[in-house]
C-alpha positions in Angstrom: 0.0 0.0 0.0 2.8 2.5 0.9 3.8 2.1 -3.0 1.1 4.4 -3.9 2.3 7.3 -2.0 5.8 6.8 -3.0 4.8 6.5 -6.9 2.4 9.5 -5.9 5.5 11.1 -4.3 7.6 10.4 -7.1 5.3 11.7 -10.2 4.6 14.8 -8.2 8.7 15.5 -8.2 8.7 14.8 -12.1 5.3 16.6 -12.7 7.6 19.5 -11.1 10.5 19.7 -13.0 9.0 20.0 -16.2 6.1 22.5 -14.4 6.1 25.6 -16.5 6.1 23.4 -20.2 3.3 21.3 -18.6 1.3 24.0 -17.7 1.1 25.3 -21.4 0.1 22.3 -22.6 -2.4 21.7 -20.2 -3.8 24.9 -21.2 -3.8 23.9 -25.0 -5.5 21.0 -24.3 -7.9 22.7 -22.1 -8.1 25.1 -25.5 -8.9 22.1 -27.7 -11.8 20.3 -25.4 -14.1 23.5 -26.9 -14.1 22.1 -30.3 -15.7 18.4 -28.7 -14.0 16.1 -32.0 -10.3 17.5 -30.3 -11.2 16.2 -27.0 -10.1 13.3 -26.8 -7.0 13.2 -29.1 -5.9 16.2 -26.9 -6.0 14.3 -23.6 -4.2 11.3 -25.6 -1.0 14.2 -26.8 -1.3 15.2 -22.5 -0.8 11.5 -21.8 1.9 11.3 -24.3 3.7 14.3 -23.1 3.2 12.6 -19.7 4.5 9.4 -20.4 8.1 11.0 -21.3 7.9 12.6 -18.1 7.3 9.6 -16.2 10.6 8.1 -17.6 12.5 11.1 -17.0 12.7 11.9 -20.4 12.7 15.5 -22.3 9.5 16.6 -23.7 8.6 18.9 -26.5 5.6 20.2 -27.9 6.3 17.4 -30.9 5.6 14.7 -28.4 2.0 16.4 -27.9 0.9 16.8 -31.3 2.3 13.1 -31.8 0.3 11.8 -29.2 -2.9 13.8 -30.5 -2.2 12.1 -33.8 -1.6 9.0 -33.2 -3.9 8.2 -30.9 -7.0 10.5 -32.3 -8.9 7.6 -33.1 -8.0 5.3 -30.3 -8.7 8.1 -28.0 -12.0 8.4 -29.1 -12.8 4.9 -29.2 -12.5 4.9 -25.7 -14.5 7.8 -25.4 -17.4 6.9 -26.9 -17.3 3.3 -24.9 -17.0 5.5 -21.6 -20.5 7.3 -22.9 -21.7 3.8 -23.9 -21.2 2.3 -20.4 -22.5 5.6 -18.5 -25.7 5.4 -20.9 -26.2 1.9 -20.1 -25.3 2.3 -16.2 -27.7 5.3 -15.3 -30.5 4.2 -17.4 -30.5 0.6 -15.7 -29.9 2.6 -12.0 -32.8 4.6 -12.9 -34.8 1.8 -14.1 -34.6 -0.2 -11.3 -34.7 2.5 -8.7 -37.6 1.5 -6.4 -40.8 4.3 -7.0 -38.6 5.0 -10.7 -39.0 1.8 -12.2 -41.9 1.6 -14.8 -42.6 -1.3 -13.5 -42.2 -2.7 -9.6 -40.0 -6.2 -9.3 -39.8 -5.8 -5.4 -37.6 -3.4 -3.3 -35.6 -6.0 -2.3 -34.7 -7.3 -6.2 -34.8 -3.7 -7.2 -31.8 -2.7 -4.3 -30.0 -5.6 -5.3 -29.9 -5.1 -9.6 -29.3 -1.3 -8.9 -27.0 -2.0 -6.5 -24.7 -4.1 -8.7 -24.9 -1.5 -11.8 -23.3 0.6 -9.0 -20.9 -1.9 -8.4 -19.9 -2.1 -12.1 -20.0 1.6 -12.2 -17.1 1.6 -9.5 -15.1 -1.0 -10.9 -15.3 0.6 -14.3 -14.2 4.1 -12.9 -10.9 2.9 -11.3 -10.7 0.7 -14.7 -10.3 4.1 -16.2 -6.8 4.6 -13.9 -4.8 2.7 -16.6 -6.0 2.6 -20.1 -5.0 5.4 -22.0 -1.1 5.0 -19.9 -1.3 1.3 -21.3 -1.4 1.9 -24.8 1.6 3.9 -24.4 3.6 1.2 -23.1 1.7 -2.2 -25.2 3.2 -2.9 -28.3 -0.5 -4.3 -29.3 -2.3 -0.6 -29.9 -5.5 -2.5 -29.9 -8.1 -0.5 -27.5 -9.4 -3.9 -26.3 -6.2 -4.9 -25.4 -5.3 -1.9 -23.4 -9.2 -2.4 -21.6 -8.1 -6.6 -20.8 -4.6 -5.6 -19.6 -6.2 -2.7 -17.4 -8.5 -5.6 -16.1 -5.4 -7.4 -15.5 -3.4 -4.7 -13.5 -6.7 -3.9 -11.3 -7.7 -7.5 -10.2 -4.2 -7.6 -9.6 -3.6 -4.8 -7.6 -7.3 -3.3 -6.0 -5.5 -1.9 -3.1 -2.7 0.0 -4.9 -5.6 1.0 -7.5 -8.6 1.8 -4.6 -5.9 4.5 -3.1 -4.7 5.8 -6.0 -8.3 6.4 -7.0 -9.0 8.2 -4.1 -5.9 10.7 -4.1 -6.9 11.5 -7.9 -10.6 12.0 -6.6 -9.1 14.1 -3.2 -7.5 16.3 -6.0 -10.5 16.4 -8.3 -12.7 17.6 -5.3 -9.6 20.5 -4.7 -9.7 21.4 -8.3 -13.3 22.2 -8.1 -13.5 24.0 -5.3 -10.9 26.4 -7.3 -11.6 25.5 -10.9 -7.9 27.2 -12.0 -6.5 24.8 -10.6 -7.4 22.0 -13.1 -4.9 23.5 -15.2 -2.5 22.1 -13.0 -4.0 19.0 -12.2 -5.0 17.7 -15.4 -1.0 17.1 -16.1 -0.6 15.4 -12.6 -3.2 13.2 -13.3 -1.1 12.1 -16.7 1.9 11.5 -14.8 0.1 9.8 -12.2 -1.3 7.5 -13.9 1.6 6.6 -15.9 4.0 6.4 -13.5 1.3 4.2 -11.8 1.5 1.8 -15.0 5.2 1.7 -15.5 5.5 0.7 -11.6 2.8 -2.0 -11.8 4.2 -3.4 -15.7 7.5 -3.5 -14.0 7.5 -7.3 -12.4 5.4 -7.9 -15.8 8.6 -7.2 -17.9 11.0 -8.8 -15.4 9.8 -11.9 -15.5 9.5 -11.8 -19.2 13.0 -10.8 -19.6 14.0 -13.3 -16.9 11.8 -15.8 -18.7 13.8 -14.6 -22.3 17.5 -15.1 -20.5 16.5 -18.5 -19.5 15.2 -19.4 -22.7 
């Protein structure tokens, strides 16, 4: 558990040495969510940008628009499943909320279907933690991949993912309160999450490269 403060820890110190450059894109890609069909593909050039940083690496603005290039479509895809999955999770909440429902299946049976579209809610919210950092790192770009490897990494690791989830919500709350602060926050939350992934693929790749040596 004290892993997720130290990765916290460690992608705040990166996030501040590349501070002012970060900043500027953030507020470019802040810019580009107006125009909705640049949403996405900007938040993909952020995590981009942000991957780089989470090696230690320089970053330019190339790295951004080669992000929002490359992963324009990809980025979207995952967008539109995130709608997909809200759609489907509210309207089956609503639907079996007791006194809601068209039609009454018992309070008891009605708790019990809402409660586990809440469940998957949840679960598909800290899904979201690892994603877009995977595709980064897979050398499979497929979306699905990144989504079964994210699956992977959470059923893995709930404890390291339930408290990370819960300092990136403790900073959403912050943000909120003081809205300019998402400028800053939006890049943390890159770095975050893929220093988060490079710590938890870690062990992954050791054992592969340990499993290559042998072989």
């Amino acid at each position: 558990m004290k892993d997720v403060f130290r990765i916290f820890w460690e992608a705040l110190k990166d996030f501040w040495d590349e501070l002012f450059l970060l900043m500027l894109m953030s507020i470019v890609t802040v810019l580009l969510m107006v125009p909705v069909i640049t949403l996405p593909p900007a938040i993909a050039g952020l995590w981009n940008v942000a991957n780089r940083v989470a090696k230690g690496m320089a970053i330019h603005w190339s790295d951004y628009f080669e992000g929002f290039r490359r992963y324009f479509w990809k980025a979207w895809g995952l967008a539109l499943l995130n709608i997909l999955v809200a759609i489907v999770v509210s309207t089956n909440i609503r639907f079996y909320t007791p006194g809601v429902a068209p039609f009454e299946i018992g309070p008891g049976l009605s708790a019990w279907v809402g409660g586990g579209f809440a469940a998957l809610s949840l679960l598909w919210l800290l899904l979201q933690v690892y994603p877009l950092a995977l595709l980064l790192e897979q050398e499979d770009q497929r979306l699905r991949v990144a989504l079964r490897n994210a699956a992977v990494l959470l059923v893995a690791n709930p404890g390291f993912t339930i408290v990370l989830a819960l300092l990136l919500l403790l900073l959403s709350i912050v943000s909120t309160l003081f809205t300019v602060l998402w400028v800053i926050t939006l890049p943390l939350f890159a770095v975050v999450c893929n220093k988060a992934v490079l710590h938890l693929l870690k062990p992954y790749r050791e054992r592969m490269k340990d499993g290559g040596d042998g072989g």
